[in-house]
N, CA, C and O atoms as a Maestro MAE file, in Angstrom:
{
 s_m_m2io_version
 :::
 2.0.0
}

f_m_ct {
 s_m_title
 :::
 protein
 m_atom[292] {
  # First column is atom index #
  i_m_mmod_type
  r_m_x_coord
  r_m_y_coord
  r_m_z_coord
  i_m_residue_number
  s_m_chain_name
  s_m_pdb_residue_name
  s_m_pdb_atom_name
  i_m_atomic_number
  :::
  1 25 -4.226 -0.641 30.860 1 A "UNK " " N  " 7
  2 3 -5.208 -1.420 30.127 1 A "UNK " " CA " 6
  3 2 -5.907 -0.512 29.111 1 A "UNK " " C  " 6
  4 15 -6.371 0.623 29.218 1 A "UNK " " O  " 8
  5 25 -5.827 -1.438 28.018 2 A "UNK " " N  " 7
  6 3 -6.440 -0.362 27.036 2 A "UNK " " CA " 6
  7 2 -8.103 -0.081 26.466 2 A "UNK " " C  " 6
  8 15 -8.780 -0.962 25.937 2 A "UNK " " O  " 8
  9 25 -8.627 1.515 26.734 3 A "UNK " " N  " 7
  10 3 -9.967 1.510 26.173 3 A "UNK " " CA " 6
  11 2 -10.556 0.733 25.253 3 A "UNK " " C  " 6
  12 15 -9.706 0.492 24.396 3 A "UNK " " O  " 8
  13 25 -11.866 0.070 24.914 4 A "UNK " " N  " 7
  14 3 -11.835 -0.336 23.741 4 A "UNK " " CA " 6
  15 2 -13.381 0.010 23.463 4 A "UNK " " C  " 6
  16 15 -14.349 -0.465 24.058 4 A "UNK " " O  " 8
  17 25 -13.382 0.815 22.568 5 A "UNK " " N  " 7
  18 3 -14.988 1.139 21.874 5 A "UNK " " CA " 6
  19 2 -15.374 0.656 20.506 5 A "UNK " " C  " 6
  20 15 -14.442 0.344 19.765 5 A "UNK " " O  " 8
  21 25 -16.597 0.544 20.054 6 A "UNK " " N  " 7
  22 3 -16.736 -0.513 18.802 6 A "UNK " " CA " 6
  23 2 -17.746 0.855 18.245 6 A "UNK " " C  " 6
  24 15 -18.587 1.505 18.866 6 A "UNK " " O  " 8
  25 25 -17.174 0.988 16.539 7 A "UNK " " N  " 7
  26 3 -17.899 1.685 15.511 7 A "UNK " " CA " 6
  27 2 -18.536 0.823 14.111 7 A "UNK " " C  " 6
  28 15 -18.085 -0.245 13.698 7 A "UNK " " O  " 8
  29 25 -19.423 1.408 13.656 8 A "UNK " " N  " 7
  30 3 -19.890 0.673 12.465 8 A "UNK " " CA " 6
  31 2 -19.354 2.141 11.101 8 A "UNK " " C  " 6
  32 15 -19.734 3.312 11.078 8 A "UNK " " O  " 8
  33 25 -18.593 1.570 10.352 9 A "UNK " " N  " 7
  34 3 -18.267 2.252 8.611 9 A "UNK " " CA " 6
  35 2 -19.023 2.074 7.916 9 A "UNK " " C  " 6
  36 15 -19.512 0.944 7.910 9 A "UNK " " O  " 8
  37 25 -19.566 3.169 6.879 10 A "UNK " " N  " 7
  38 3 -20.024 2.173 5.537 10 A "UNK " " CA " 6
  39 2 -19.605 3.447 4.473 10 A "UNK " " C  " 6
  40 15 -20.462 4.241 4.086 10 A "UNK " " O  " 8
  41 25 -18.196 3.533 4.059 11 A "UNK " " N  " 7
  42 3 -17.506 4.803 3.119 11 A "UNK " " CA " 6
  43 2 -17.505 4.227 1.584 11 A "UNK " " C  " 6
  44 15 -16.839 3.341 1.048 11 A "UNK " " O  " 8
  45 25 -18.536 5.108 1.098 12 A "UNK " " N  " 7
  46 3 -18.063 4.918 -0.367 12 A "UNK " " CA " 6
  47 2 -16.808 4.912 -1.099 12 A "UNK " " C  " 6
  48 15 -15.837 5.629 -0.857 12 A "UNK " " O  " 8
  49 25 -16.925 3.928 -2.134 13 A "UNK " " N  " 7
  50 3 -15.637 3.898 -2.823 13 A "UNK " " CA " 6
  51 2 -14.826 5.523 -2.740 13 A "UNK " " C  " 6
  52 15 -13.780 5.764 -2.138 13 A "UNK " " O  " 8
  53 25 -15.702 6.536 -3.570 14 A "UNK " " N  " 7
  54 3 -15.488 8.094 -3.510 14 A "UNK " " CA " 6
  55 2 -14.653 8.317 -2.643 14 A "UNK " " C  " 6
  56 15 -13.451 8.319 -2.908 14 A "UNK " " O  " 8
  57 25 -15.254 8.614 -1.108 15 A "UNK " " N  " 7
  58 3 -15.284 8.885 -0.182 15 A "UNK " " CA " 6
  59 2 -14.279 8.124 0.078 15 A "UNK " " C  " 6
  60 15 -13.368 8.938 0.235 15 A "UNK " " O  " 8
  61 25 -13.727 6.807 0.268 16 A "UNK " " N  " 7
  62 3 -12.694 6.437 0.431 16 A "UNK " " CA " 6
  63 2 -10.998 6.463 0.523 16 A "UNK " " C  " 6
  64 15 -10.074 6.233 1.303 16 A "UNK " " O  " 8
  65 25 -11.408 7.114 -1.468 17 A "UNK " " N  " 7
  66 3 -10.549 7.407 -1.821 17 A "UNK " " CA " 6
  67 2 -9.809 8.352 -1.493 17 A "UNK " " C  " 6
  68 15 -8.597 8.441 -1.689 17 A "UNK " " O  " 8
  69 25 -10.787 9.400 -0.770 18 A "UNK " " N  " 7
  70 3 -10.168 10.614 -0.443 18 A "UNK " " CA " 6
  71 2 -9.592 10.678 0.950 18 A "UNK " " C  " 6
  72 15 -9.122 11.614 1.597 18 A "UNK " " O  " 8
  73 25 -9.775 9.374 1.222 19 A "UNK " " N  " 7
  74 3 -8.705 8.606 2.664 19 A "UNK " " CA " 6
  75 2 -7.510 8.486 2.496 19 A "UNK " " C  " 6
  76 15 -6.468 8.821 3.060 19 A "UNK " " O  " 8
  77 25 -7.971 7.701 1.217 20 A "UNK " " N  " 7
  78 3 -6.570 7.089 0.577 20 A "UNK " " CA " 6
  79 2 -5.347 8.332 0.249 20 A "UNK " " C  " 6
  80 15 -4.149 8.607 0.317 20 A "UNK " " O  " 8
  81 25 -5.854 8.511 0.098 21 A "UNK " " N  " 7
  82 3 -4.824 10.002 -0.678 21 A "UNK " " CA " 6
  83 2 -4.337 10.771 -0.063 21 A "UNK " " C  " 6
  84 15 -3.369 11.457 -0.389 21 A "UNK " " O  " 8
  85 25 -4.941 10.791 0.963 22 A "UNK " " N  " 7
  86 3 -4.671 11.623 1.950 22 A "UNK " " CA " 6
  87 2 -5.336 13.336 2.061 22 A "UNK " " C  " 6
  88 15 -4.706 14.296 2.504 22 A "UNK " " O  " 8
  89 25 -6.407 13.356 1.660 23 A "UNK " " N  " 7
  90 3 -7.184 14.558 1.632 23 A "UNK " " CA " 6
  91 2 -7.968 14.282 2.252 23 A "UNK " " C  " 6
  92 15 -8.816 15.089 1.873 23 A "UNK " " O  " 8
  93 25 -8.538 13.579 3.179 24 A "UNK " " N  " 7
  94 3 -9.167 13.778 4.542 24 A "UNK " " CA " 6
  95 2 -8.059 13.090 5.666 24 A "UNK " " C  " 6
  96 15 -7.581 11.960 5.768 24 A "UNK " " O  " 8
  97 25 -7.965 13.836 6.131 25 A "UNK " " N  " 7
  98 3 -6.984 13.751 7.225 25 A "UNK " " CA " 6
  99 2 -7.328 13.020 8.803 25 A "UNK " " C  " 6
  100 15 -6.397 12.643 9.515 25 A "UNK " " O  " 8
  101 25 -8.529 12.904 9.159 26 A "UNK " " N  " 7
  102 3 -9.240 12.550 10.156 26 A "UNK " " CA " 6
  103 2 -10.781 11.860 9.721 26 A "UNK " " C  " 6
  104 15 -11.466 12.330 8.811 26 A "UNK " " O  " 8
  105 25 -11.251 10.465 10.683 27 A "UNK " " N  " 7
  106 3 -12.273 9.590 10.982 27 A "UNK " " CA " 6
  107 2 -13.055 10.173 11.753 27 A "UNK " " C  " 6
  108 15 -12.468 10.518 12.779 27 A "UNK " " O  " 8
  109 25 -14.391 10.516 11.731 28 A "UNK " " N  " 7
  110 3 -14.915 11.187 12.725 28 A "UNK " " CA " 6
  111 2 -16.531 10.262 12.464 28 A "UNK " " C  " 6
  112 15 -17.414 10.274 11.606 28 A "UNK " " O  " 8
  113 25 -16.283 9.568 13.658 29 A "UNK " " N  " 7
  114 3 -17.242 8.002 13.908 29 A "UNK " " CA " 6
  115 2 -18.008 8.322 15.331 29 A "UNK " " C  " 6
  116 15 -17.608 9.181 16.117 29 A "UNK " " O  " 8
  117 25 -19.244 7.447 15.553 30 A "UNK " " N  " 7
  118 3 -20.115 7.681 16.565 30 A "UNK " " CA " 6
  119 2 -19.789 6.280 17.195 30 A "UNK " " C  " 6
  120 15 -19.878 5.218 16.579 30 A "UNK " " O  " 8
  121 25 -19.390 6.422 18.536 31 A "UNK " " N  " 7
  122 3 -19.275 4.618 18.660 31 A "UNK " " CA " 6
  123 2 -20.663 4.180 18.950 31 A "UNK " " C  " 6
  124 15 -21.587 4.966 18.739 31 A "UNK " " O  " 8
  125 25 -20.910 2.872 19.462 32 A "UNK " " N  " 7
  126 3 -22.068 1.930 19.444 32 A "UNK " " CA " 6
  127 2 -22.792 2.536 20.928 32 A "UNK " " C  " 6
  128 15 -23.887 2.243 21.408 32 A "UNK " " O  " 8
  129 25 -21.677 3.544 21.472 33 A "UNK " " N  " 7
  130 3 -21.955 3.818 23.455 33 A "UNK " " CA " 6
  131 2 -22.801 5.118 22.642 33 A "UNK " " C  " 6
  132 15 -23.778 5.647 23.174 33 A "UNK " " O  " 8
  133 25 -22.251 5.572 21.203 34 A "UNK " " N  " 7
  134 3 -23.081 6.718 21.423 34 A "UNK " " CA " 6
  135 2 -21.673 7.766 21.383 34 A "UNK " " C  " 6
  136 15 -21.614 8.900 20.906 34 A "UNK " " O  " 8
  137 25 -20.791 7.122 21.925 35 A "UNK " " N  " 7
  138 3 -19.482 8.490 22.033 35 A "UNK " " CA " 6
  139 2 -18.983 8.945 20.253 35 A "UNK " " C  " 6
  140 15 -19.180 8.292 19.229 35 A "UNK " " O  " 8
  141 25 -18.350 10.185 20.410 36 A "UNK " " N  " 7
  142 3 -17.947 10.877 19.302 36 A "UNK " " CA " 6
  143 2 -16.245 10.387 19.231 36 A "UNK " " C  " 6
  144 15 -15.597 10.167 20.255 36 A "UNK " " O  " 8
  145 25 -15.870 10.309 18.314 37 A "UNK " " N  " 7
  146 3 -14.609 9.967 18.239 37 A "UNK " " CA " 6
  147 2 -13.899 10.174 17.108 37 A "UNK " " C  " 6
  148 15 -14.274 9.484 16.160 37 A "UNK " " O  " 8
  149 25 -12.920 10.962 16.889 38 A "UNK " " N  " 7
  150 3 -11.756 11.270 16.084 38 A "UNK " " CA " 6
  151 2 -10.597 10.710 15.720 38 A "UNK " " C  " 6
  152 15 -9.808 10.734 16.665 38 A "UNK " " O  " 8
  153 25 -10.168 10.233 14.787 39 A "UNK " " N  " 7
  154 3 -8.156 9.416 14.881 39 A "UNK " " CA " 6
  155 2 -7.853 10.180 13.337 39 A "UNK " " C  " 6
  156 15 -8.479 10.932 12.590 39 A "UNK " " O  " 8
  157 25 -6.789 9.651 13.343 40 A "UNK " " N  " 7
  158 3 -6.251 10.144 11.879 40 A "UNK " " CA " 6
  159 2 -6.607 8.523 10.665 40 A "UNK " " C  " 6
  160 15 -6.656 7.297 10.767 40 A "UNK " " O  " 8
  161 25 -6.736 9.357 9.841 41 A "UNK " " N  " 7
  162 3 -7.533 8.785 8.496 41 A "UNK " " CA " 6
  163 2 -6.340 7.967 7.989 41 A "UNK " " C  " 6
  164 15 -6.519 7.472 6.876 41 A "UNK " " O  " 8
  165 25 -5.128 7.714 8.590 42 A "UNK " " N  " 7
  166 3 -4.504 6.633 8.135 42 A "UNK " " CA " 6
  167 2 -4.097 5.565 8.950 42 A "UNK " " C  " 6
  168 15 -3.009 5.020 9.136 42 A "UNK " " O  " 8
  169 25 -5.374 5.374 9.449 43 A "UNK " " N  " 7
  170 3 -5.483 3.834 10.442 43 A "UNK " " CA " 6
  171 2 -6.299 2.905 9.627 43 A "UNK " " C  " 6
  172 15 -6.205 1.687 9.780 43 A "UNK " " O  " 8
  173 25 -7.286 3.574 8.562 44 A "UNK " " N  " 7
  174 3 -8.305 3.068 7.665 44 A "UNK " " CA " 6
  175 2 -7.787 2.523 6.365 44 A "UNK " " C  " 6
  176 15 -8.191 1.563 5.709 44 A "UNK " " O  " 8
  177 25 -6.850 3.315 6.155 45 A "UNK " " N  " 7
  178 3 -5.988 3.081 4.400 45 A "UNK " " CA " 6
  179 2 -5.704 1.321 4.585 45 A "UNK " " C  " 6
  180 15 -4.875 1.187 3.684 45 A "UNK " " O  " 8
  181 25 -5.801 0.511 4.929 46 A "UNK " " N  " 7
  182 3 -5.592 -1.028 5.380 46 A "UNK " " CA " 6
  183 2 -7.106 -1.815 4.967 46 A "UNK " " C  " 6
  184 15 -7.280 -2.758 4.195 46 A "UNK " " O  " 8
  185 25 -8.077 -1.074 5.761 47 A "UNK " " N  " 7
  186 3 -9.641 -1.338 5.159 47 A "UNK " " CA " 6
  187 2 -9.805 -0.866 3.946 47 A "UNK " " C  " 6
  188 15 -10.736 -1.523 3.482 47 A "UNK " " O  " 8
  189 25 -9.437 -0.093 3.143 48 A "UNK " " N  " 7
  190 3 -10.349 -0.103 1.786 48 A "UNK " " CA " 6
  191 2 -10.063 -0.845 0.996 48 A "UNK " " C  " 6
  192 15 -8.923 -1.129 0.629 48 A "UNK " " O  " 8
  193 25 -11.093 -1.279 0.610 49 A "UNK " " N  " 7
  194 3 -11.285 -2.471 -0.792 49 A "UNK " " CA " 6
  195 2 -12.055 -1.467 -1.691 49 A "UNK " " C  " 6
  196 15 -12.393 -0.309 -1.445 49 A "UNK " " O  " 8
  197 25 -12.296 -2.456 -3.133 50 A "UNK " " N  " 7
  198 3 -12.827 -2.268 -4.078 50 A "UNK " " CA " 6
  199 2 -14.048 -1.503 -3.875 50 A "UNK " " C  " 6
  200 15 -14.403 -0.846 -4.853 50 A "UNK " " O  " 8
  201 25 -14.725 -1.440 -2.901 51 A "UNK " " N  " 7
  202 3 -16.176 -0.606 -2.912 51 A "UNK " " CA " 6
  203 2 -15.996 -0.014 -1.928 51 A "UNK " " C  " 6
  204 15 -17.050 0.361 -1.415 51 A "UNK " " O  " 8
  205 25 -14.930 0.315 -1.292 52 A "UNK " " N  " 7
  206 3 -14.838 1.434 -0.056 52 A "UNK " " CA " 6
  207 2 -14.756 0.671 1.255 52 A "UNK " " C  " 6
  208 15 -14.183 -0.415 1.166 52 A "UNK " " O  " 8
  209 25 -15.109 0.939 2.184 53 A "UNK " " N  " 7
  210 3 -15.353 -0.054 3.856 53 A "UNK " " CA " 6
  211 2 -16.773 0.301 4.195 53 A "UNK " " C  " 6
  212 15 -17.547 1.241 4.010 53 A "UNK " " O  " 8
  213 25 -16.763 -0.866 4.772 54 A "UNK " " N  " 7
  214 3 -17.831 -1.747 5.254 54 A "UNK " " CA " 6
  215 2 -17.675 -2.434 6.325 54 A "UNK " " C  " 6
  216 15 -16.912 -3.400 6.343 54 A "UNK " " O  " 8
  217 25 -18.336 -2.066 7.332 55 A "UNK " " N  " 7
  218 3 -18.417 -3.179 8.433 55 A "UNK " " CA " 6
  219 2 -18.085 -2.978 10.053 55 A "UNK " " C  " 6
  220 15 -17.955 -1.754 10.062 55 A "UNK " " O  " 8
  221 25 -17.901 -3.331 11.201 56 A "UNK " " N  " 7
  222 3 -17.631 -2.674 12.243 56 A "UNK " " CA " 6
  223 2 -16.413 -2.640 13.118 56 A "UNK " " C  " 6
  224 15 -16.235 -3.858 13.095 56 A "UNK " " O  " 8
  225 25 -15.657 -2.298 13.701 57 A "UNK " " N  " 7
  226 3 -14.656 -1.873 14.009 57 A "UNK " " CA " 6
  227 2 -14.530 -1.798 15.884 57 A "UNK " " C  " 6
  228 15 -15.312 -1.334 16.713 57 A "UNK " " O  " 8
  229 25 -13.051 -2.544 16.049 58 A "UNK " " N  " 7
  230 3 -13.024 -1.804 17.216 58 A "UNK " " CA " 6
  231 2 -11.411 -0.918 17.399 58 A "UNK " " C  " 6
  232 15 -10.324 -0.999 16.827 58 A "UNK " " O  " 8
  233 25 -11.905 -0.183 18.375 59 A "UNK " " N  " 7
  234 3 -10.606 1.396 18.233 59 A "UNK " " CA " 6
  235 2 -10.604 0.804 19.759 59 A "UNK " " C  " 6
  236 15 -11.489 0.490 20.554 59 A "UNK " " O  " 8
  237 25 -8.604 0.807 19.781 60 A "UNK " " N  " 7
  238 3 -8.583 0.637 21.829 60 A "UNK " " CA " 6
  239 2 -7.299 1.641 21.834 60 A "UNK " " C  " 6
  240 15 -6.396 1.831 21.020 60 A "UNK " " O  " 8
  241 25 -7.572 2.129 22.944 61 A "UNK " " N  " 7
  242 3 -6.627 3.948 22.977 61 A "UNK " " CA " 6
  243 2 -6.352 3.420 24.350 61 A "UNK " " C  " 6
  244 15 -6.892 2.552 25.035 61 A "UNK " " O  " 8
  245 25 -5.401 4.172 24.518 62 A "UNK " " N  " 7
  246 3 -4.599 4.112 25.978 62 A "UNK " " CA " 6
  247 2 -5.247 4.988 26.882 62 A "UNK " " C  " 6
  248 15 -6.455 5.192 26.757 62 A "UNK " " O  " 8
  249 25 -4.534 5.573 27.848 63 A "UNK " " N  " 7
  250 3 -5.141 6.345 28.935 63 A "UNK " " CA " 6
  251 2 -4.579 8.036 28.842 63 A "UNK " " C  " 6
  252 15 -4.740 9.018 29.566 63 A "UNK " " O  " 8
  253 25 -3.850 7.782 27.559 64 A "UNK " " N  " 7
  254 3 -3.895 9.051 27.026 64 A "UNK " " CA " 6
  255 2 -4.296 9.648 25.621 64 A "UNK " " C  " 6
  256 15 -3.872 10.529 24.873 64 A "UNK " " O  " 8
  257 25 -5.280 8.767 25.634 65 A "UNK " " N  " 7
  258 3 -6.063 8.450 24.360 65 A "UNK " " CA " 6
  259 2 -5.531 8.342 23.026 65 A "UNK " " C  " 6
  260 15 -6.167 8.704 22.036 65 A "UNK " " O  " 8
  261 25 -4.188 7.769 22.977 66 A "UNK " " N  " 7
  262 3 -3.477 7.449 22.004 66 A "UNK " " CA " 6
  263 2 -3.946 5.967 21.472 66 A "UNK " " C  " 6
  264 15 -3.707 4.959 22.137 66 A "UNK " " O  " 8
  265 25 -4.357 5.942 20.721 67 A "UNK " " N  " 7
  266 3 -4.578 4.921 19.184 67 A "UNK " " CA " 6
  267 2 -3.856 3.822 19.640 67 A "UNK " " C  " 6
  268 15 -2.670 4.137 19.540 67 A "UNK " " O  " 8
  269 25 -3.982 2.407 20.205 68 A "UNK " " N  " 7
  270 3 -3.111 2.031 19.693 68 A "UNK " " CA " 6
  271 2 -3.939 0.763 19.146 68 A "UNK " " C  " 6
  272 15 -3.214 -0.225 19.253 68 A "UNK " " O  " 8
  273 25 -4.758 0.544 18.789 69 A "UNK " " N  " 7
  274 3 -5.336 -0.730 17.821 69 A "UNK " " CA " 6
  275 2 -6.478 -0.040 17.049 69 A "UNK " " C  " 6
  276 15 -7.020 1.013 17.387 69 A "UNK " " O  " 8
  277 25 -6.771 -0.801 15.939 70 A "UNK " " N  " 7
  278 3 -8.176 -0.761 15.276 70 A "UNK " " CA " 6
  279 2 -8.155 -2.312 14.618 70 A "UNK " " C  " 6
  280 15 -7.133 -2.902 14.270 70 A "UNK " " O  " 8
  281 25 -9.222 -2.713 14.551 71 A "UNK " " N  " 7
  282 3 -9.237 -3.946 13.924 71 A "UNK " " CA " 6
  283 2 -10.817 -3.852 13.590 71 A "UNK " " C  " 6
  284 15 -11.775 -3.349 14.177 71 A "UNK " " O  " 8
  285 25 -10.622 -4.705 12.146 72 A "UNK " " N  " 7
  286 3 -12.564 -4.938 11.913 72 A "UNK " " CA " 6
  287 2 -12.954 -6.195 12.575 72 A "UNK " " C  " 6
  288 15 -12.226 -7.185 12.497 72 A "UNK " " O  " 8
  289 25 -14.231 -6.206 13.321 73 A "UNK " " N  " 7
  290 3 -14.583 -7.652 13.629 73 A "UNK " " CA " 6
  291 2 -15.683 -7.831 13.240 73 A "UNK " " C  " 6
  292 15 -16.213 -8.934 13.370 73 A "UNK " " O  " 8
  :::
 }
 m_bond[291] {
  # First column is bond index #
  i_m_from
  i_m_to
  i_m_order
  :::
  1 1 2 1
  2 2 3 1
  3 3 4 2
  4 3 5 1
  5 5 6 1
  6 6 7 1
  7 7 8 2
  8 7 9 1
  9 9 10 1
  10 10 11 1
  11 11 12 2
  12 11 13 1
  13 13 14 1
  14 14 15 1
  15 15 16 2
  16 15 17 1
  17 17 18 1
  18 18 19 1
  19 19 20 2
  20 19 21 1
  21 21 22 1
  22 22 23 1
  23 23 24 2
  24 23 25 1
  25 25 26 1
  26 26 27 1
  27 27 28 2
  28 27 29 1
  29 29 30 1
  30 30 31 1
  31 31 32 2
  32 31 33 1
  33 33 34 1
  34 34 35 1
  35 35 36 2
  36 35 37 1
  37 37 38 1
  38 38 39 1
  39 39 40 2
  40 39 41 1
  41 41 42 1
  42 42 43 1
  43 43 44 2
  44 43 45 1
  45 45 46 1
  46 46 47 1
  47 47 48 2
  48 47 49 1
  49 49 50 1
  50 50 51 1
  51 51 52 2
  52 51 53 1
  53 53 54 1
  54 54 55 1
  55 55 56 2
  56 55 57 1
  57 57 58 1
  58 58 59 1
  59 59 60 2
  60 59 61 1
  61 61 62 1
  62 62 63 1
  63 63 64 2
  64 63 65 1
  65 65 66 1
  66 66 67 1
  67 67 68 2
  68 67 69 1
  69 69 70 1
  70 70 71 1
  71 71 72 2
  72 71 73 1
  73 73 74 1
  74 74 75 1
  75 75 76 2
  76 75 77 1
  77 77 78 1
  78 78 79 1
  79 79 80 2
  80 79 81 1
  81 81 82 1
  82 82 83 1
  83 83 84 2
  84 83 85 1
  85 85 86 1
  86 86 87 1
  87 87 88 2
  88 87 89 1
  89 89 90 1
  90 90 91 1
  91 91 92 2
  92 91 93 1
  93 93 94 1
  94 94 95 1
  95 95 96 2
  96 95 97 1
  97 97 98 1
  98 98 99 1
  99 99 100 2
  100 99 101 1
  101 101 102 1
  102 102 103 1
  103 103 104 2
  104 103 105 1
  105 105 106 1
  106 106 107 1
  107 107 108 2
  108 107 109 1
  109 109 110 1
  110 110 111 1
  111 111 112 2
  112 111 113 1
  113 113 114 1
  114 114 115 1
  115 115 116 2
  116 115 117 1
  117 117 118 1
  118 118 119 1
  119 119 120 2
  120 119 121 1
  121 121 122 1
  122 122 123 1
  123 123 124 2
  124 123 125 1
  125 125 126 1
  126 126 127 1
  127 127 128 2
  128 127 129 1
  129 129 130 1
  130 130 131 1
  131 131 132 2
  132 131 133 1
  133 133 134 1
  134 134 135 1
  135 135 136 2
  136 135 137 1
  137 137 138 1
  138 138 139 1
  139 139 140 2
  140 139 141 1
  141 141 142 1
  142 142 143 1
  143 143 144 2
  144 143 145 1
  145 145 146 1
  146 146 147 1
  147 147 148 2
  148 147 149 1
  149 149 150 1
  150 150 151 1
  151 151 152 2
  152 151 153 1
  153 153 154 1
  154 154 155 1
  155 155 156 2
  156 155 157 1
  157 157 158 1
  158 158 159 1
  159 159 160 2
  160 159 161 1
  161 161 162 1
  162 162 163 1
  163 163 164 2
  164 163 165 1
  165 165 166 1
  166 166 167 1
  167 167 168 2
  168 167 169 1
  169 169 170 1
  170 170 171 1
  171 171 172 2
  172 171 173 1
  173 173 174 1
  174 174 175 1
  175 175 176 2
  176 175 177 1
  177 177 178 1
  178 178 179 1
  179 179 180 2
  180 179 181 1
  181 181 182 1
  182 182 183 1
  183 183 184 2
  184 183 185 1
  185 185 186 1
  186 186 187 1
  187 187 188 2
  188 187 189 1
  189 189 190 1
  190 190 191 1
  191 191 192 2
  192 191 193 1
  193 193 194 1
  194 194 195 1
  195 195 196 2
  196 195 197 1
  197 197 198 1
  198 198 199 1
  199 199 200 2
  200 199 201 1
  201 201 202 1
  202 202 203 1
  203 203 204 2
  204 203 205 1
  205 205 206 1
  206 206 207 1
  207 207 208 2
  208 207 209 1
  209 209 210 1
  210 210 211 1
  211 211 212 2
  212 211 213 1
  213 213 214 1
  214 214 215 1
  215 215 216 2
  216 215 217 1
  217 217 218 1
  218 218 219 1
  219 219 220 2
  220 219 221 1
  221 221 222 1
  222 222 223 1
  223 223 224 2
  224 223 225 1
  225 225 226 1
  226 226 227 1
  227 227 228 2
  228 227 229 1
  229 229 230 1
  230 230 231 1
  231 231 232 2
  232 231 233 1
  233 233 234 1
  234 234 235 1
  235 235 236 2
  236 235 237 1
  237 237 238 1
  238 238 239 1
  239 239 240 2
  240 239 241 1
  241 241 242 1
  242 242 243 1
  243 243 244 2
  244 243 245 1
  245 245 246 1
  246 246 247 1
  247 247 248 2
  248 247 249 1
  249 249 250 1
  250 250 251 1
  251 251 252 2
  252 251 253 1
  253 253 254 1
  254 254 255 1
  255 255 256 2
  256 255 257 1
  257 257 258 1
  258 258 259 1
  259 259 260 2
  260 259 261 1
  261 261 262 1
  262 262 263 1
  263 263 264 2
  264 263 265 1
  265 265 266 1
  266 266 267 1
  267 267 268 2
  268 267 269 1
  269 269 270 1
  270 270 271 1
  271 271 272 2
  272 271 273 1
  273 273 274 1
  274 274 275 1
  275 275 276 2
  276 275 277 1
  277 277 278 1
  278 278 279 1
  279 279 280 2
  280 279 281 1
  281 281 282 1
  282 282 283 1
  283 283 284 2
  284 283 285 1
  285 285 286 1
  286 286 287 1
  287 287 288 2
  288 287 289 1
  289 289 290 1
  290 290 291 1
  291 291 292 2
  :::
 }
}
């Protein structure tokens, strides 16, 4: 059964971009519990729009803390 923790984004267009591109390589988010959390920066390239992302998120990892969803809700 998979973890599931909820984060809030708010990445400037800028800042985005440098998702996009691939020059930041890693997400490094506080979830809503308060926990610290890391994935790779191309789970996000799907969220950016025109003014960057916005909005809150949930991340569900396995039991070997492998990634396997993100979705905005």
């Amino acid at each position: 059964m998979p973890t599931e923790l909820q984060f809030y984004l708010n990445i400037s267009r800028e800042e985005a971009l440098r998702y996009y591109q691939g020059s930041a390589r890693a997400v490094i988010v506080t979830a809503t519990t308060g926990q610290k959390l890391q994935f790779p920066a191309e789970h996000i390239r799907s969220f950016i729009g025109q003014n960057g992302i916005e909005g809150k998120f949930r991340i569900q990892f396995d039991n070997n803390n492998k990634l396997v969803g993100l979705t905005r809700i």
